[in-house]
C-alpha positions as CSV (number, residue, x, y, z in Angstrom):
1,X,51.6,-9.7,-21.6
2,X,48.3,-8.1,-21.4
3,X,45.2,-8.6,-19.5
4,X,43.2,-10.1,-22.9
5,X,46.1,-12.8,-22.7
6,X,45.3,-14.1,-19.3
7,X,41.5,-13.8,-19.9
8,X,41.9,-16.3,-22.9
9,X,44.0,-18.8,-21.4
10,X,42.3,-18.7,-18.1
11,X,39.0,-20.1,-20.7
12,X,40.9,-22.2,-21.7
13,X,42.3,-23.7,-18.9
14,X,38.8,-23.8,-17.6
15,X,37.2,-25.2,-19.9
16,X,39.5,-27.5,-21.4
17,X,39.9,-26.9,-25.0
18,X,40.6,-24.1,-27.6
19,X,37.0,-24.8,-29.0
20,X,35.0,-24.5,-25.4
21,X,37.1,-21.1,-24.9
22,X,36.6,-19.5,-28.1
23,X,32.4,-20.1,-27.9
24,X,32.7,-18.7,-24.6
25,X,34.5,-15.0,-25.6
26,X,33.3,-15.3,-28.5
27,X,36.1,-15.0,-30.6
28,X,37.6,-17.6,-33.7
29,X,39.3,-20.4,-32.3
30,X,42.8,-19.5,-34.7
31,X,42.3,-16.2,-32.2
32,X,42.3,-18.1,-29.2
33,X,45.5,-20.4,-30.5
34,X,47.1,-16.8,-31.4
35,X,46.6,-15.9,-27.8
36,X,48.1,-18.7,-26.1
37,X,50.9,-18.5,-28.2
38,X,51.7,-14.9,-27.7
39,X,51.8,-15.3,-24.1
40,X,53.9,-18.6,-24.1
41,X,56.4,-15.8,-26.0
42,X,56.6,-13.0,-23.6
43,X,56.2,-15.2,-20.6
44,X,59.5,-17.5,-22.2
45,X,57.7,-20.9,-20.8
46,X,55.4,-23.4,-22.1
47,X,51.8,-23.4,-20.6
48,X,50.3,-26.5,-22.4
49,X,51.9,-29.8,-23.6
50,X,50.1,-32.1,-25.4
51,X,49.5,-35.3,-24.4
52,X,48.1,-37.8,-26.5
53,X,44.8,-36.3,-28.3
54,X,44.5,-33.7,-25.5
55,X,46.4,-31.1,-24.0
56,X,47.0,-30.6,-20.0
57,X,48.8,-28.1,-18.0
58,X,52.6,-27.6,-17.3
59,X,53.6,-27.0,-13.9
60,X,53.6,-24.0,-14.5
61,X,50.6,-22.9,-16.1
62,X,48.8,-24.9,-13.4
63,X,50.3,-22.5,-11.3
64,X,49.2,-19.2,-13.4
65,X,45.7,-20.6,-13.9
66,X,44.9,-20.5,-9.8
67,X,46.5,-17.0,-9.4
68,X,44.5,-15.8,-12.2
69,X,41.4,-17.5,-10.6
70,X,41.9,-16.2,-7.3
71,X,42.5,-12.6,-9.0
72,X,38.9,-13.0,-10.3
73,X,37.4,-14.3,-7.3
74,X,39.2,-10.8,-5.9
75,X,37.7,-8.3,-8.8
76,X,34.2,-10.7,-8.4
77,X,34.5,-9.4,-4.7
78,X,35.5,-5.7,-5.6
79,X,32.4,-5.6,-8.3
80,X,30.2,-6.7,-5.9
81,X,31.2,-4.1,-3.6
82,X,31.3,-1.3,-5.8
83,X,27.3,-2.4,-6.5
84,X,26.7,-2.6,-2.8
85,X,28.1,1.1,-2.0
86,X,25.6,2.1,-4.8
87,X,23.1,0.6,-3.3
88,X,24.7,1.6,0.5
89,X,24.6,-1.4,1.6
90,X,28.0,-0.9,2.8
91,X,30.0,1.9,4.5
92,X,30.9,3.6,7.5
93,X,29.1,7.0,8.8
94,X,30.1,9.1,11.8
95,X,27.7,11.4,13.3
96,X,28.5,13.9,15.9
97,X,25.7,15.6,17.8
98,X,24.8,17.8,20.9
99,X,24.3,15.5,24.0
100,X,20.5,17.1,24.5
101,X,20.0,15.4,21.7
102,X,22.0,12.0,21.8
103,X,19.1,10.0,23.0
104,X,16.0,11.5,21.8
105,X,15.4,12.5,18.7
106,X,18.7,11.4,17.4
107,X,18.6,7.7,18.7
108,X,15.0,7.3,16.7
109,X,16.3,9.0,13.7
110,X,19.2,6.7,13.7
111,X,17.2,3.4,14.1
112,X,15.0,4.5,11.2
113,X,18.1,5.2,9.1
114,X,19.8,1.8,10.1
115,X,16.2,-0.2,9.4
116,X,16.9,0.9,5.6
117,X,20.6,0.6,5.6
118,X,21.2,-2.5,8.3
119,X,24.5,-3.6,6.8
120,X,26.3,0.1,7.4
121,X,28.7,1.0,10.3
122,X,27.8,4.2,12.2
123,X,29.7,5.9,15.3
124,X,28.0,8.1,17.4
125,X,30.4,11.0,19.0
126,X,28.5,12.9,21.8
127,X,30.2,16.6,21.9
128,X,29.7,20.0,22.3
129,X,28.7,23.0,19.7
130,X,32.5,23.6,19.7
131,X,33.6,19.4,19.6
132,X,30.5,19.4,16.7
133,X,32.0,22.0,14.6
134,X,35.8,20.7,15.0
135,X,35.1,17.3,14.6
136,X,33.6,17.6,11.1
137,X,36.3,20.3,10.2
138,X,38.7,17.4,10.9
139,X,37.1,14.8,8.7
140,X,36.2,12.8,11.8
141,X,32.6,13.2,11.3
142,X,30.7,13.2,8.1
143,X,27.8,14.6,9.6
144,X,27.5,17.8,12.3
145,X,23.9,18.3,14.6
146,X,25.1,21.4,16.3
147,X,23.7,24.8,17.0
148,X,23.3,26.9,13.6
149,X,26.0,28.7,12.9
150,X,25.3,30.7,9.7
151,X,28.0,32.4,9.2
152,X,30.9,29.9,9.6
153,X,33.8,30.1,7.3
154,X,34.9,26.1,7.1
155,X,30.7,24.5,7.4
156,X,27.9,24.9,5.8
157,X,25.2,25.1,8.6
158,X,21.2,24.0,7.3
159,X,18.7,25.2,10.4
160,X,16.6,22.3,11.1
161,X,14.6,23.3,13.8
162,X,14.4,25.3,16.7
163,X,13.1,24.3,20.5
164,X,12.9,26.4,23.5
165,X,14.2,26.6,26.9
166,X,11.6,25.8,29.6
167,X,11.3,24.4,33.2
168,X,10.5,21.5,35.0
169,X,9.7,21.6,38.4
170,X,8.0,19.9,41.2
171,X,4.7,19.8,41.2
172,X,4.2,21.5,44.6
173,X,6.4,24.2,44.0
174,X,5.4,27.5,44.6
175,X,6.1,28.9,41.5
176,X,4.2,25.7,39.5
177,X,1.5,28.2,39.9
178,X,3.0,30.4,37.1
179,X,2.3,29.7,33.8
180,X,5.8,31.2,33.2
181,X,9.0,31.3,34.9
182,X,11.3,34.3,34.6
183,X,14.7,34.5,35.6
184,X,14.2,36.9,38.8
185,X,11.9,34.1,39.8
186,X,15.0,31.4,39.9
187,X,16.9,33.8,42.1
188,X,18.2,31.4,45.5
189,X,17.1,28.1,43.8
190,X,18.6,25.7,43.2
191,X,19.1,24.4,39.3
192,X,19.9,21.8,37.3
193,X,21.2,23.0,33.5
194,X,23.0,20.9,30.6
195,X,26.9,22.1,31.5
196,X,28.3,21.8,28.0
197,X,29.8,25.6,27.2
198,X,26.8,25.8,24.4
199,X,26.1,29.1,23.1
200,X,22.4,28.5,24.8
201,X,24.3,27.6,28.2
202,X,26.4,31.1,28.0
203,X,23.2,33.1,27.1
204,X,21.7,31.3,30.4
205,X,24.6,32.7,32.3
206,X,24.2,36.1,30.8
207,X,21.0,36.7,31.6
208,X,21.6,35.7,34.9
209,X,24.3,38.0,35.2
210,X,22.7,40.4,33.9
211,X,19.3,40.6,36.2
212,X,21.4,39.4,39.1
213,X,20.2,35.9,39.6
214,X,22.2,33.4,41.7
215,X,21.8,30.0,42.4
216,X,21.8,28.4,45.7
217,X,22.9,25.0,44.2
218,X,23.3,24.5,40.5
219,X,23.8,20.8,39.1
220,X,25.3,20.8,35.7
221,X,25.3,17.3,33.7
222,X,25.3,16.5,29.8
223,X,22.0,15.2,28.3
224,X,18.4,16.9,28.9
225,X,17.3,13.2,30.2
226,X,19.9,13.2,33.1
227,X,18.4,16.8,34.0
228,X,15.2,15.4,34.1
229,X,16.3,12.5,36.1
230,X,17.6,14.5,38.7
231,X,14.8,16.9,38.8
232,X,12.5,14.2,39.7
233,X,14.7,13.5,42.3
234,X,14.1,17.0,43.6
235,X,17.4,18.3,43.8
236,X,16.2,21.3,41.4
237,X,14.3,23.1,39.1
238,X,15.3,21.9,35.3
239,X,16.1,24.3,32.5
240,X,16.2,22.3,29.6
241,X,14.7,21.5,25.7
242,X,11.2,22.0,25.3
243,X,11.4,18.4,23.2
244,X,12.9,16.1,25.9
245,X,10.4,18.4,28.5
246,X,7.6,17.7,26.3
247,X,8.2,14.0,25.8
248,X,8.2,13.3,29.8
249,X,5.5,10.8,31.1
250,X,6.0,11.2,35.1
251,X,3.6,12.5,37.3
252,X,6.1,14.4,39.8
253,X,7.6,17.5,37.2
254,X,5.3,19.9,35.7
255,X,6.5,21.9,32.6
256,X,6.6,25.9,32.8
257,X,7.7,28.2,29.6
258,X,10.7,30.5,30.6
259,X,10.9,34.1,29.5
260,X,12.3,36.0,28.1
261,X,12.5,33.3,25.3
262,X,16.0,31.3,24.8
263,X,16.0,29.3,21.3
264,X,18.2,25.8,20.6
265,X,18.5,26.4,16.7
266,X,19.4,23.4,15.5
267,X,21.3,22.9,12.8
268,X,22.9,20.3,10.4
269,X,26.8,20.7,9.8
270,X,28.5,19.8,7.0
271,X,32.0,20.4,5.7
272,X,32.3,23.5,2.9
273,X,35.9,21.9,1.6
274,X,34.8,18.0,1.7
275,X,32.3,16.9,-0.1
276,X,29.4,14.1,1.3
277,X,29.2,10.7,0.5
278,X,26.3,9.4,-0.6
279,X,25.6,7.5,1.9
280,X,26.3,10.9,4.6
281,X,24.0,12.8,1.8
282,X,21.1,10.0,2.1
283,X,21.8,10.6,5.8
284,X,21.2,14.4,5.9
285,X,18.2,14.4,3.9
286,X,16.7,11.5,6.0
287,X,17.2,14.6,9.0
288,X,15.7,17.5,7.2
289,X,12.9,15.2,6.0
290,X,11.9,14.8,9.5
């Protein structure tokens, strides 16, 4: 039994006749017979009997005739599926990112990509460098946005931008005089920093070491908006992403450029071993193009 054997007699049970079949696959009518026949032989039952000047169905080939039909209906489905990933109109994409940047840009970026591709599934997993690096290691994410990392063995890492630490303070602070805040100057203050064990975070910690600079108080929490938040609350002076600092609309916290100069390099992380999908590839190049 091949597959040409059920195509024919599914026409013909269709359609009704050995005439109506044959116009339709384009193929002799004596073919068509040939077919039926052939089949009736390897499958060791009748499909057809005749009655009167027409023919109808056994009980069996009614039988054969809706399987086959629900098989099409099935390879109908897959077609059209196969068209829609080429189109990505379907499929699943998991992004995981830096929490400074899980609400702005990323959130933006996302709704732009989702306006051309409403139909796709997308997860969101909000991580550190380290989570970043492991989760698209593991296959979990297709799609890194992590600190570059250029010479990692197991990602490739595609610098994207870079933004620089600064502070937000009050407004009547004494040191919203300066133009620029240095570390010496944060001595006995209290700060608020993103707490996520980021190589920016450890390079804060270093230099603080390093010139001897101790906090009175210091507030860690995950996303440059919550530092803001609590800035404006007054329970510190903010060290956070020039972006989110730039994008602030209040009237209380005044922005101040730190020195010496600490750099975010952003970067997007892919897998060296695995390669994208289209749809992760359309989603990368939708990042860089921004």
């Amino acid at each position: 039994m091949r597959p040409r054997h059920l195509e024919v007699f599914h026409a013909v049970a269709a359609h009704g006749s050995v005439t109506e079949a044959a116009k339709r696959l384009h193929v002799s009518q004596p073919a068509v017979s040939k077919y039926l026949r052939e089949l009736e032989q390897d499958l060791g039952y009748a499909l057809r009997v005749r009655q009167g000047n027409s023919w109808r169905l056994t009980t069996e080939g009614r039988l054969l005739f809706e399987e086959i039909a629900k098989s099409l209906v099935g390879f109908d489905r897959l077609s059209q599926f196969a068209v829609d990933l080429k189109a990505m109109r379907v499929g699943r994409l998991a992004v995981a990112c830096l929490p400074l940047l899980a609400i702005e840009p990323l959130s933006s970026l996302i709704s732009d990509f989702l306006e051309v591709h409403p139909e796709i599934a997308l997860s969101l997993l909000v991580l550190n460098s380290h989570g970043v690096i492991d989760q698209v290691i593991a296959g979990k994410a297709d799609v890194g946005i992590g600190l570059h990392l250029p010479f990692h063995e197991e990602v490739e890492s595609r610098l994207v931008a870079r933004m620089r630490l600064v502070c937000m303070l009050d407004r009547d602070d004494p040191l919203a005089v300066k133009d620029t805040i240095t570390a010496a100057d944060l001595h006995g203050r209290r700060l608020i920093t993103i707490g996520t064990g980021d190589a920016v975070q450890l390079e804060i910690d270093r230099l603080f070491r390093a010139e001897g600079v101790r906090a009175s108080r210091r507030v860690e929490t995950l996303t440059s908006h919550s530092v803001l938040r609590l800035a404006e609350h007054g329970l510190g002076i903010a060290l956070l992403d020039d972006f989110v600092a730039s994008q602030y609309r209040g009237t209380r916290l005044v922005k101040r450029a730190f020195q010496p100069e600490i750099l975010y390099a952003l970067a997007v992380i892919t897998s060296r071993d695995r390669p994208l999908s289209r749809l992760a590839q359309s989603f990368v190049d939708h990042l860089v193009g921004r």
